[in-house]
C-alpha positions as CSV (number, residue, x, y, z in Angstrom):
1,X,104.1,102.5,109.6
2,X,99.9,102.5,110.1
3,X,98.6,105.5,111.4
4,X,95.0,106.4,112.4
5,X,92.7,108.1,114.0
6,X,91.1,106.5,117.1
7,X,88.2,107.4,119.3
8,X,89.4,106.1,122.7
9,X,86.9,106.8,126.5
10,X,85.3,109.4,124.7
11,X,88.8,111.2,123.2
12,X,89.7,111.3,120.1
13,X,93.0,110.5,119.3
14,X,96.2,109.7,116.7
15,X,97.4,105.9,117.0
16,X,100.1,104.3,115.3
17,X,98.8,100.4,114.6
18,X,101.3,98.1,116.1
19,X,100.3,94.3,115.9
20,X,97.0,94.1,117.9
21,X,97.4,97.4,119.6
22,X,96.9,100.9,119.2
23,X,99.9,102.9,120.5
24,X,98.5,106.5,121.0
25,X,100.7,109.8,120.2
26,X,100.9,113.3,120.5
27,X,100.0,115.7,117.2
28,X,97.9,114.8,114.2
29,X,98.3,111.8,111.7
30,X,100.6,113.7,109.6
31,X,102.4,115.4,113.0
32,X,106.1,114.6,114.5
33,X,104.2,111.3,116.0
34,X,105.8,111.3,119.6
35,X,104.8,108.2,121.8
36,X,102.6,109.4,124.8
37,X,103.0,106.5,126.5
38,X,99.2,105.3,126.3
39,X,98.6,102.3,124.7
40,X,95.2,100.2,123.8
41,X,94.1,97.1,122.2
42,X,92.4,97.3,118.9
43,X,89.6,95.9,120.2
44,X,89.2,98.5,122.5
45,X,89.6,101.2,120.5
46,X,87.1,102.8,118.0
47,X,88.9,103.8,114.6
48,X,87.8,106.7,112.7
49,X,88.2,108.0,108.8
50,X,91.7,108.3,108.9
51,X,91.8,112.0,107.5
52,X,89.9,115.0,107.5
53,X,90.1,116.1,103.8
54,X,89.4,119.5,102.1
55,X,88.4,117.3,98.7
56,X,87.8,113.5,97.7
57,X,88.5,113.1,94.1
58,X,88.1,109.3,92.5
59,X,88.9,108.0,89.0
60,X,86.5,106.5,87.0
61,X,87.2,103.4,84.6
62,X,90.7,102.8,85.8
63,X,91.2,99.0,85.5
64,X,90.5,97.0,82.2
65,X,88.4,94.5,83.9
66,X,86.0,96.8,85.1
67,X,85.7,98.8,81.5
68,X,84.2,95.9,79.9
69,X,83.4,96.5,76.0
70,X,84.0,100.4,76.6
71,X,87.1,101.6,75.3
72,X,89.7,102.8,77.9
73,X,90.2,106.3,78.6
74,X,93.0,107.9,77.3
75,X,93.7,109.8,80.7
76,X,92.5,109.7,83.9
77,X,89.0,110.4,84.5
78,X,88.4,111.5,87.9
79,X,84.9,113.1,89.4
80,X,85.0,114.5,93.2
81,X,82.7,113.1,96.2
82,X,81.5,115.3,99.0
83,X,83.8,115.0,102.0
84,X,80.1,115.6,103.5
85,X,79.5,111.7,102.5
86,X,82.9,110.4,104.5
87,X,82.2,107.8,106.9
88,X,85.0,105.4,109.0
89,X,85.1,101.7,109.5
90,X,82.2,99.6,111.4
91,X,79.8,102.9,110.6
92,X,77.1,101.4,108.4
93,X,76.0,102.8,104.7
94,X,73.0,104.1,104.8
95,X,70.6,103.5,101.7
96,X,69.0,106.8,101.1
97,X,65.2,107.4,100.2
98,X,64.6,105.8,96.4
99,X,67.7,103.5,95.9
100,X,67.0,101.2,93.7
101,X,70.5,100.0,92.3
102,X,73.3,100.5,94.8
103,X,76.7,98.8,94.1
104,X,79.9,98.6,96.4
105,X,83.3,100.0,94.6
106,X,86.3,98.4,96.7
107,X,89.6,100.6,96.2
108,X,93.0,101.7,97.1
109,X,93.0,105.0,98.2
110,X,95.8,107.5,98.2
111,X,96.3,109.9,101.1
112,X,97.8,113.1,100.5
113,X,100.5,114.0,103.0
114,X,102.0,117.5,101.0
115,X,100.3,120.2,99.0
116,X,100.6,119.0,95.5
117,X,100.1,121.7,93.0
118,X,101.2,121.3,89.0
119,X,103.5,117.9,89.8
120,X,105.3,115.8,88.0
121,X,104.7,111.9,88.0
122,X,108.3,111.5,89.4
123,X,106.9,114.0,92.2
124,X,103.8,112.4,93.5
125,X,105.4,110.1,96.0
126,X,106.8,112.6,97.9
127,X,103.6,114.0,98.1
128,X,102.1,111.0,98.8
129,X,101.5,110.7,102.6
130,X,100.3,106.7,102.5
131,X,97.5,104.5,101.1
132,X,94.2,103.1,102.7
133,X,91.0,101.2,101.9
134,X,88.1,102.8,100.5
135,X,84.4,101.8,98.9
136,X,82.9,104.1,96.3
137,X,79.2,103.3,97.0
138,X,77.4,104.4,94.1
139,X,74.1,104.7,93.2
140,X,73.9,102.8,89.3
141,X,70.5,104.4,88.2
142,X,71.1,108.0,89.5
143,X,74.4,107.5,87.5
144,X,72.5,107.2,84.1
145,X,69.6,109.3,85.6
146,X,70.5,112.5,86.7
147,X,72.5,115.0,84.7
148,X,75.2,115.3,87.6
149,X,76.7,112.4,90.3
150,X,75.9,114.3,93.1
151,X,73.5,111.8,94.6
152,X,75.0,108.9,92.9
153,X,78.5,109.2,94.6
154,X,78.1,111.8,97.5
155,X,74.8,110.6,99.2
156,X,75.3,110.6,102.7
157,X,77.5,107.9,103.9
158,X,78.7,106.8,100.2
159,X,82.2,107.2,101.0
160,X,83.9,104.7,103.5
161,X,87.5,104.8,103.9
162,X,89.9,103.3,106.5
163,X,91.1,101.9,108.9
164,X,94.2,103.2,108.9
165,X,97.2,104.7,106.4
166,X,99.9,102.5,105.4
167,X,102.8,104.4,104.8
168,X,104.9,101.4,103.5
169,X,102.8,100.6,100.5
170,X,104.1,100.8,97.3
171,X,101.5,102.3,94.3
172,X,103.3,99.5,91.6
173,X,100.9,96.7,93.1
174,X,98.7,97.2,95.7
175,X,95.9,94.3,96.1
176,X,92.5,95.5,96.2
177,X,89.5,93.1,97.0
178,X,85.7,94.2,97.7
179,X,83.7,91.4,99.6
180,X,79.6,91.5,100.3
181,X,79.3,89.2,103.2
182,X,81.3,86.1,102.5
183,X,81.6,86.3,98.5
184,X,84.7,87.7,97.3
185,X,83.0,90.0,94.5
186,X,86.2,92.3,93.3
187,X,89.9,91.3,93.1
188,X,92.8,92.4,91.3
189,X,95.8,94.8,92.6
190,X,97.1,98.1,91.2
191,X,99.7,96.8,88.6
192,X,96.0,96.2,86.6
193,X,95.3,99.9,86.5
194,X,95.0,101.8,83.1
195,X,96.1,104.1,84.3
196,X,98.9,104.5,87.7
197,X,98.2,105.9,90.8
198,X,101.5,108.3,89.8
199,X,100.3,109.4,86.2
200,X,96.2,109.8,87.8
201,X,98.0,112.1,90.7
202,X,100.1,114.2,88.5
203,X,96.9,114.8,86.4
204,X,94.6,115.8,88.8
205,X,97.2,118.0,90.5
206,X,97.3,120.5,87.1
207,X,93.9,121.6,87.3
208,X,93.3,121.1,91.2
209,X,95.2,121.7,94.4
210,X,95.4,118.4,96.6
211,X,96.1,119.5,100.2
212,X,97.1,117.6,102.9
213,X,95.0,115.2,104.2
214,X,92.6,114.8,100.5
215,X,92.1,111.5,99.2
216,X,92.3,110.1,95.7
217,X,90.3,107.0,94.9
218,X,92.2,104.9,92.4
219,X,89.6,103.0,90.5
220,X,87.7,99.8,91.3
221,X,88.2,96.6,89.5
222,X,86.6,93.8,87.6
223,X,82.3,93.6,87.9
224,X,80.5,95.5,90.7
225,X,78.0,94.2,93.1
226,X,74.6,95.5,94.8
227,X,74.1,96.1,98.0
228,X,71.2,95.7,100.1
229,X,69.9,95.9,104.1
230,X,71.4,93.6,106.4
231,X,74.4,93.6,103.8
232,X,78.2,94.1,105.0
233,X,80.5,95.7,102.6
234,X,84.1,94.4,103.3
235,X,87.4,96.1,101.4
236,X,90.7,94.8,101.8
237,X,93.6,96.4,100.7
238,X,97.4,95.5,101.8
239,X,96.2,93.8,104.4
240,X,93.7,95.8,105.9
241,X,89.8,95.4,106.2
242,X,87.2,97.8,106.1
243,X,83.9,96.5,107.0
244,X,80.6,98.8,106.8
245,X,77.3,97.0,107.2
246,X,74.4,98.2,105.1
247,X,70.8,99.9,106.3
248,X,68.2,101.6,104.9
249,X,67.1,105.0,106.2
């Protein structure tokens, strides 16, 4: 099943994706789903960032081809991004005031669907709700710069996630690839990861709360590309795309 949220004549709405339509229903994404009836074409439809979370956490170093020479971590390393920086698909990444080096991060993102407190590995997919595309923008030099991430990953508009949650995807291989306009900068899938979605989950869970609706950004593979005005970021992850063109403020 895909399930969104859509912006339809000025409503906001919950849709589940079927084919080239948007088939609207009662509730929120994670409600009992009833059919209202009211249905749309995609094109017609705006979609929005498929959750509202309390948190965004992401993992850092999580695939070997994007650790390089640096020697893998020996659990997951996760950092949180403001859900202040959270933008949907089509809304463009806005280069703050002294970027200098900003790169693209394509990723699978995992959508919590159940409070997740102290679980197990063997617990997470029941508290897993579904999986969608994300980008990690981050800023390189404010990374080695400044004593904290807070600009680096949590700028405005540095987090892009959507279009919608799949909730047939299975965390043992997911495909993952980040394009900038037409080149195909980042692919790999989620077999690759140091460290799996389950084990990252479970970890983060026993020193902080996911609620319902959080995300958890996997990890990004291979090398990283910058980004610049008049750029288009483009994620795609079990077949969906998440496009966000690129602008400077």
């Amino acid at each position: 099943m895909r399930v969104a949220r859509v912006r339809v004549n000025g409503k906001t709405s919950t849709a589940i994706i079927q084919g080239r339509r948007a088939q609207l229903v009662a509730g929120g994404v994670f409600g009992p789903l009833t059919p209202t009836g009211e249905s749309h074409p995609l094109s017609a439809v705006q979609f929005l960032a498929p959750t509202k979370p309390t948190k965004v956490l992401a993992i850092g170093v999580n695939y070997k081809s994007h650790a390089g020479d640096r020697t893998p971590p020996s659990e997951p390393q996760a950092f949180l991004k403001a859900p202040s920086s959270i933008i949907g698909p089509d809304e463009a990444i806005v280069l703050p005031p002294g970027w200098t080096n900003v790169h693209m991060e394509a990723e699978v993102v995992a959508v919590i669907g159940k409070r997740a407190r102290a679980i197990s590995e063997a617990e997470v997919d029941a508290h897993v709700f579904g999986y969608t595309a994300g980008n990690d923008v981050s800023g390189r030099d404010w990374q080695q710069a400044d004593l904290q991430w807070w600009r680096a990953k949590s700028s405005d508009t540095f987090t892009t996630v959507g279009p919608w949650i799949d909730t047939s995807l299975k965390p043992e291989k997911i495909e993952v690839a980040g394009l900038i306009g037409k080149h195909k900068q980042q692919e790999s899938d989620t077999s690759l990861l140091i460290h799996s979605i389950r084990k990252c989950i479970a970890h983060v869970s026993q020193y902080i709360t996911l609620e319902r609706g959080d995300l958890v950004y996997t990890g990004t593979p291979g090398q990283t590309g910058q980004i610049k005005p008049g750029d288009v970021c483009e994620v795609r992850v079990g077949g969906m795309v998440l496009r966000n063109p690129v602008r400077e403020r």
